[in-house]
C-alpha positions in Angstrom: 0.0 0.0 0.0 1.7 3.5 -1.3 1.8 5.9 1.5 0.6 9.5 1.4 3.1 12.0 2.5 0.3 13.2 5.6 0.4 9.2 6.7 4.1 9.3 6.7 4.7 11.7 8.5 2.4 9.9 11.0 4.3 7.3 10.8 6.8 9.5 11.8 5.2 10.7 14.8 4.3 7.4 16.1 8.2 6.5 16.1 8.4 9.6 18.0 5.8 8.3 20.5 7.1 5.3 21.0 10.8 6.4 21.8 9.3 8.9 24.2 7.3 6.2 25.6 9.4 3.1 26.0 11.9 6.0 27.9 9.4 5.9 30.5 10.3 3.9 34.1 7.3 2.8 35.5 4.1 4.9 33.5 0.6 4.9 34.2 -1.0 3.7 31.2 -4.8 5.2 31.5 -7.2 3.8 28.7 -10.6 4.1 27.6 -12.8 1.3 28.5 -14.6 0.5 25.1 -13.1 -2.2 23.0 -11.2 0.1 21.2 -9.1 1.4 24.3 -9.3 -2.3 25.4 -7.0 -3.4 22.9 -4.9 -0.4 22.5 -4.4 -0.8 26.7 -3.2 -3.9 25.7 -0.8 -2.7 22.9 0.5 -0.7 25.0 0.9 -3.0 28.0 2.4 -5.7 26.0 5.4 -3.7 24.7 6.5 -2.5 28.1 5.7 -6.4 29.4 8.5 -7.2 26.2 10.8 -5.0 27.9 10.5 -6.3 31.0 9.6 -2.6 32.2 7.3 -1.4 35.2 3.8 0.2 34.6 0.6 0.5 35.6 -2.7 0.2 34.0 -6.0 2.3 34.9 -8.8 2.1 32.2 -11.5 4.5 33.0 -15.1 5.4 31.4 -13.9 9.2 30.5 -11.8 11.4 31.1 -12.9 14.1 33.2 -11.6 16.9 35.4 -12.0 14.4 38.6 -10.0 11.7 36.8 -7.1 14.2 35.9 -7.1 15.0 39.4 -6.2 11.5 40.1 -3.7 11.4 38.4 -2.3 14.3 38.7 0.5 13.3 41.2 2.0 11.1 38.4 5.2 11.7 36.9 4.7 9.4 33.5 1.6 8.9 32.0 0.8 7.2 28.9 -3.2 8.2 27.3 -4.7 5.3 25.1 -7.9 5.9 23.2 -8.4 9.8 25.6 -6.3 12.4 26.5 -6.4 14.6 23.5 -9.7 15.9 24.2 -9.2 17.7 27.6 -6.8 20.5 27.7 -6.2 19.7 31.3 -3.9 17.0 30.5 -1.4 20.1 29.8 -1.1 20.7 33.3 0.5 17.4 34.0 4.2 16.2 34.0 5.4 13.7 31.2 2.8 12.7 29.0 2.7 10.6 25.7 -0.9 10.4 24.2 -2.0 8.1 21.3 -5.8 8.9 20.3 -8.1 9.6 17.1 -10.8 11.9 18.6 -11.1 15.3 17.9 -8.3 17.7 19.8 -7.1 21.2 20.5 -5.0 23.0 22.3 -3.1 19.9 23.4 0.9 20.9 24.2 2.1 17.4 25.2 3.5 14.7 22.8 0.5 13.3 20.6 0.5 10.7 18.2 -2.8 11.8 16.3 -4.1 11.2 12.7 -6.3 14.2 13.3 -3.0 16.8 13.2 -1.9 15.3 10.4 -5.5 15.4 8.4 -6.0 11.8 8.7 -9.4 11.1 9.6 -9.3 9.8 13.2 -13.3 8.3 12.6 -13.2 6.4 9.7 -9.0 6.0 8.4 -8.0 4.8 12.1 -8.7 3.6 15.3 -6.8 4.5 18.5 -6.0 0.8 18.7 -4.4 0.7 15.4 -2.7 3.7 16.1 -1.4 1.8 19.2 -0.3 -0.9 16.8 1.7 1.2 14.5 3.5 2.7 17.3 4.6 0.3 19.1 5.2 -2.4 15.9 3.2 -5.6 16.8 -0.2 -6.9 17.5 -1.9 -6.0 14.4 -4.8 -8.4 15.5 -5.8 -6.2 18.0 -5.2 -3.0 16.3 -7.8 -4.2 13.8 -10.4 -5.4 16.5 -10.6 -2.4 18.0 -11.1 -0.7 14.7 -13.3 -2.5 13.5 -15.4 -2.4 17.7 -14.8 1.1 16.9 -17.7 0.7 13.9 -14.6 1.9 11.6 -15.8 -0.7 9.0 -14.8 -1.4 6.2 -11.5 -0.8 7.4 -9.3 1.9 5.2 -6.4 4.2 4.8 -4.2 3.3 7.5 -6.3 1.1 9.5 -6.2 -0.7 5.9 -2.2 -0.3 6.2 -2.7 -2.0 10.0 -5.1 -5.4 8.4 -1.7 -5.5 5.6 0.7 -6.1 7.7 -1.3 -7.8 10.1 -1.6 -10.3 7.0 1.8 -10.3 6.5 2.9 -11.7 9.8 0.0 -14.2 9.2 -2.3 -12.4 12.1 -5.4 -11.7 10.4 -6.7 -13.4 7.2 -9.3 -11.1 5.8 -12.9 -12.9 4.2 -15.8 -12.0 2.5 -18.6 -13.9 4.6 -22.1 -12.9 6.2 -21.7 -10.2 8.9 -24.0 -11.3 11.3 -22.7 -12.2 14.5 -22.0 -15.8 15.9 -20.4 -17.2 12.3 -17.9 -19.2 14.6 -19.5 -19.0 17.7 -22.8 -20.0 18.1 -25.2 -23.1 16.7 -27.0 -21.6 13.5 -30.5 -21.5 15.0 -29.2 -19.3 17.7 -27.0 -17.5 15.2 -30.4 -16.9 13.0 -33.1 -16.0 16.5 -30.5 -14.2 18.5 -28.9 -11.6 15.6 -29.0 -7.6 17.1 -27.4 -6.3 13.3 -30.1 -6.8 11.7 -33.1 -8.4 14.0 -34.6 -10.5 11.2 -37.9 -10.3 11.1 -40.3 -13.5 11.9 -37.1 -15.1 13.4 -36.0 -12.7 15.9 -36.3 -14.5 19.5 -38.2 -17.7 17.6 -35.9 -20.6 17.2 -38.8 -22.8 16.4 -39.0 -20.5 12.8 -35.0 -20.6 12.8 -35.4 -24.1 12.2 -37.7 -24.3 10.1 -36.3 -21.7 8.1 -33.1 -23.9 7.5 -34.9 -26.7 6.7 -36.6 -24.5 3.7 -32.9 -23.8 2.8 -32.0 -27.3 2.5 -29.6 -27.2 5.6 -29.4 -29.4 8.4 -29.0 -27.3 11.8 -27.4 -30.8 12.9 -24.8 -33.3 12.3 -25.9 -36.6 14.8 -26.3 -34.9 18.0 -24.0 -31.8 16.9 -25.5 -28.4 16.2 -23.8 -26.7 13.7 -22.7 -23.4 13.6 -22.6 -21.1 10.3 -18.8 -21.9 9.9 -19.1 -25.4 9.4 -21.8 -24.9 6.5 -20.5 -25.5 2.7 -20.2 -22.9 0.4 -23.5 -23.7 -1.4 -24.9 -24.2 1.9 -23.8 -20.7 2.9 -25.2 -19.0 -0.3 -28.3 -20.3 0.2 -28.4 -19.3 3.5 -27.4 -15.4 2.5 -30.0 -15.3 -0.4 -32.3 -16.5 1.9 -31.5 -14.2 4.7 -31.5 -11.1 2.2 -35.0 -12.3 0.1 -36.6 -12.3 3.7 -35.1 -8.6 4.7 -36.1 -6.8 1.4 -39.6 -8.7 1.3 -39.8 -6.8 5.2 -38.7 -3.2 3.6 -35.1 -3.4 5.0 -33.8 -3.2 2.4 -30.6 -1.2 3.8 -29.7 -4.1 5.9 -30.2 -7.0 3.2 -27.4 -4.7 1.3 -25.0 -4.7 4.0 -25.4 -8.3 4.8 -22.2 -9.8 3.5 -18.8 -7.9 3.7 -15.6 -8.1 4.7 -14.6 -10.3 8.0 -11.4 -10.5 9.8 -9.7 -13.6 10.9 -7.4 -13.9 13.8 -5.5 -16.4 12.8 -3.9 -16.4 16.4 -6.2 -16.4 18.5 -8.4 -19.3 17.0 -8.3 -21.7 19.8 -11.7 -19.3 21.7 -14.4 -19.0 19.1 -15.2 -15.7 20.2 -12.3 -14.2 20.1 -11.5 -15.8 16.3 -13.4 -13.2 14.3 -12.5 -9.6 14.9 -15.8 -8.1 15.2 -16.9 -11.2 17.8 -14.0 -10.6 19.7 -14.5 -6.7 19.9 -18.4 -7.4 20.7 -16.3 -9.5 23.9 -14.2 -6.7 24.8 -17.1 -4.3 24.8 -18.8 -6.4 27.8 -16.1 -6.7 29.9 -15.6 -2.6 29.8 -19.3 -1.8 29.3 -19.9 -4.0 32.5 -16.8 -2.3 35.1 -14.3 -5.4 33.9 -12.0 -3.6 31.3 -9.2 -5.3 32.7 -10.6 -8.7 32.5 -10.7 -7.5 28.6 -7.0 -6.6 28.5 -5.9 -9.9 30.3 -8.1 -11.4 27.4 -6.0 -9.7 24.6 -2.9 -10.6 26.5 -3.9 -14.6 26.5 -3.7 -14.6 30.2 -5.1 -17.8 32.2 -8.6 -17.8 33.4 -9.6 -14.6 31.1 -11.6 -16.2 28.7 -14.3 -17.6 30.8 -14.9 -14.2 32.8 -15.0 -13.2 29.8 -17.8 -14.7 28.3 -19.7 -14.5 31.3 -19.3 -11.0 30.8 -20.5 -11.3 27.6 -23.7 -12.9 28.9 -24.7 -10.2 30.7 -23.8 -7.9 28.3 -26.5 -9.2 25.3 -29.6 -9.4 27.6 -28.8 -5.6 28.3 -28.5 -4.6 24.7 -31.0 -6.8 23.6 -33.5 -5.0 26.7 -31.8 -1.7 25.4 -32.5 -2.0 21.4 -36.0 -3.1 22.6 -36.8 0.0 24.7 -35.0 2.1 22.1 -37.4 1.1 19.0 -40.6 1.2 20.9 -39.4 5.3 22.1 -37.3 6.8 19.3 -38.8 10.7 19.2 -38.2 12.7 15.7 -36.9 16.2 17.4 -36.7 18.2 13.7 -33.0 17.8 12.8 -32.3 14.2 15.1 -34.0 11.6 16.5 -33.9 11.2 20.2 -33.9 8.2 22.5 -34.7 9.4 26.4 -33.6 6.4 28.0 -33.2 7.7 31.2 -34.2 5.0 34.0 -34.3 2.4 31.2 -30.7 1.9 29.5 -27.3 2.1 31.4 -25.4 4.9 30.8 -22.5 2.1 29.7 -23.7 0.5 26.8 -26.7 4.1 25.4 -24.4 4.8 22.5 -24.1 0.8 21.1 -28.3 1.5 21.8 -28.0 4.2 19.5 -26.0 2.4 17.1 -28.0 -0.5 16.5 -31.5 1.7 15.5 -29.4 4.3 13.9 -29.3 2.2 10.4 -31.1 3.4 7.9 -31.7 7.0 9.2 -32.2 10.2 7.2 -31.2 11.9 10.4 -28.6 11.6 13.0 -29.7 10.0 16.6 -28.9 11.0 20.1 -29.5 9.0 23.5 -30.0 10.1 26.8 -29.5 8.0 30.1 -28.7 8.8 33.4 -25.0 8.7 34.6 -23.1 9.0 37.9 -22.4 13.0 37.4 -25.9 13.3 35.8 -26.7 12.9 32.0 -24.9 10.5 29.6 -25.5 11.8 26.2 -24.4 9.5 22.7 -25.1 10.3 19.3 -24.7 8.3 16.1 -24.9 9.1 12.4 -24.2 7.7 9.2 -21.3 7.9 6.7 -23.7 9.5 4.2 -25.2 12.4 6.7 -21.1 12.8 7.4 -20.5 13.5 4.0 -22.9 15.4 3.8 -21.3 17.9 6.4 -22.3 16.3 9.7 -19.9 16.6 12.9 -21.4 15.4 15.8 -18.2 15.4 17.7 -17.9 19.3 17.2 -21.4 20.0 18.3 -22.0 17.7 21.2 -18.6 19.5 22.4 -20.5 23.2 21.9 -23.6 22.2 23.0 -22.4 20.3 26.4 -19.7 23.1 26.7 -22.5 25.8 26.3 -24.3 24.2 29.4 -21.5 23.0 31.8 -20.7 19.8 30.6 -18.1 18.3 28.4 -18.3 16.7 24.9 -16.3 15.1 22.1 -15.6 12.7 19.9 -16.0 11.8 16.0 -18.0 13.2 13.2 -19.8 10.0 12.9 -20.0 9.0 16.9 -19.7 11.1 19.9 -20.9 11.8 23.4 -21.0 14.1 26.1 -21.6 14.3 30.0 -23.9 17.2 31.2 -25.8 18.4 34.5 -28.9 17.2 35.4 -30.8 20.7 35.5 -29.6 21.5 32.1 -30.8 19.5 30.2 -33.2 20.7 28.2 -31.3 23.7 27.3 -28.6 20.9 26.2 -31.8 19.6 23.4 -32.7 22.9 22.4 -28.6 24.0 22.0 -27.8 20.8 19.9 -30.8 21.5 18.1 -29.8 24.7 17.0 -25.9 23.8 15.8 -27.4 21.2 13.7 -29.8 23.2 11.8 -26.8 25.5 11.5 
């Protein structure tokens, strides 16, 4: 892949980054605690675990003023996945950051596509910026793009999945998207899918069933379920015409178009189904942080003992509150003029309001923004699409004005962002976010 001269320079930076950081003699390494700063945590971790060097890890949910103040007595600190969107960080001591989300005013060392006009939302994760800067686990640089929804993966996160392929990490395939491929029996791969639901099969394995039957597939060998991956390729295609015939006939037609695409392989890491497919394995990591266990998700990417199984029980509990979450979500989506808006509050966890948001947000003509209720008082998360992007959209540049405008504190990407605000204010918050996007 020919570089442009903006990426090398990147490139360049990350070198930078990681000299600065590998310098460091015991650092704190504070991470987000999506599935994104899951894995670059783990980057991280891993090369200073190489060197036999001291650190520390603290994955948090945000990073606010309180959390800075915890930190503040530190004397290295390495930022994963945060950092670059809180000036504050300026006020501490040494400080290497690697993130993607929008930033300004930031003085200390940053490895950041967005300086470099690399689009930090679409062209690369935090993860794979991890990846690149500290040379190795190109697996998990693409799993947390591709948690990150940075899918289909380009520029340099497509730079990341090559040489993940050349060091035989990742194997990249054109299959069905939907969740469970390696991982789950087909009936339960068919009744249990979040992206889509399929209609008339959703939460009815008896119809799954059948269903396959009508296909000509057995959902069992003997006694053995079997799970999408161990179908033939004719099998397979009948399975995805199927699958897409039953979506358009049910006017979704959006989703029947986005059913097949590209997957990623860990070729490493096949010994766990759920952590063999990228996307699976991200869905993983986004339970244990989404439910107060990131660091049972960084043990996870660093293969240590015992981590799988928490893990998965995670995971667990981690479905039934999306699934409760996407249910509440359809049945109270608002149109408020220029967004639709989800007021969740008392019914969705702050935690997991923006994958909510996520998982209705397909199809939309207009972006949609969440609210649930969060320790320091309203957990906002917005979502659009690449076409309402392209067609000028920045969500991460108005949740910042509109939280900022009211007390709070917002950020992100143009496609994805969020915000924290006060309780009292947030109706002024609606009518302020209202207004930037009809700007």
């Amino acid at each position: 892949m020919e570089l442009s001269s903006n990426q090398l320079e990147f490139l360049e930076k990350c070198r930078e980054a990681k000299k600065v950081a590998l310098s460091f003699k015991d650092p704190l390494i504070v991470s987000h605690y999506d599935a994104d700063g899951i894995t670059s945590g783990a980057i991280t971790t891993s090369a200073f675990i190489k060197q036999n060097k001291k650190h520390r890890s603290f994955p948090t949910k945000k990073l606010d003023d309180s959390v800075i103040e915890q930190v503040q007595h530190e004397k290295e600190i390495i930022f994963v996945d945060l950092g670059g969107g809180n000036k504050r960080v300026n006020e501490l001591k040494d400080v290497v950051i690697i993130d993607h989300h929008q930033t300004e005013g930031i003085k200390k060392l940053q490895a950041n596509p967005l300086l470099f006009e690399i689009d930090g939302g679409t062209e690369l994760s935090a993860s794979a910026a991890c990846s690149l800067v500290f040379d190795h686990h190109f697996d998990l640089g693409v799993t947390g793009a591709v948690g990150d929804m940075q899918y289909p993966l380009h520029g340099l996160n497509r730079f990341v999945l090559q040489k993940g392929e050349e060091l035989g990490e990742i194997e990249a395939k054109t299959e069905l998207t939907l969740y469970g491929r390696y991982s789950r029996p087909l009936v339960d791969f068919l009744a249990y899918s979040d992206e889509p639901f399929i209609p008339s099969l959703a939460h009815n394995p008896e119809n799954c069933e059948k269903f396959l039957f009508d296909c000509g597939i057995k959902p069992k060998e003997g006694e053995t379920w079997r799970r999408y991956s161990d179908l033939s390729f004719q099998e397979k295609k009948s399975l995805v015409s199927a699958v897409s015939n039953l979506l358009v006939d049910k006017g979704m037609q959006w989703a029947a178009s986005s059913l097949v695409g590209e997957t990623y392989l860990l070729k490493k890491r096949a010994a766990q189904p759920s952590t063999y497919d990228a996307a699976e394995f991200s869905t993983v990591l986004n339970a244990c942080g989404r439910h107060s266990k990131p660091e049972v998700g960084i043990s996870l990417c660093l293969k240590e003992p015992g981590s799988y199984e928490k893990a998965l029980g995670l995971l667990r509990q981690h479905k039934l509150a999306i699934r409760s979450g996407v249910s509440f979500a359809k049945s109270n989506i608002n149109d408020f003029g220029p967004f639709f808006f989800i007021d969740a509050r008392g019914f969705v966890e702050d935690s997991i309001i923006g994958i909510v948001c996520g998982m209705v947000s397909g199809g939309r003509k207009k972006p949609i923004i969440g609210a649930a209720i969060s320790e320091s008082g309203i957990k906002i998360s917005s979502r659009g699409t690449k076409s309402l992007v392209d067609s000028g959209l920045n969500l991460g540049k108005a949740l910042s004005k509109a939280a900022g405008r009211v007390g709070g504190i917002g950020g992100g990407h143009r496609i994805a962002a969020g915000a924290n605000i006060p309780e009292d204010s947030f109706n002024e918050f609606l009518v302020c976010f209202s207004e930037l996007l009809r700007q």
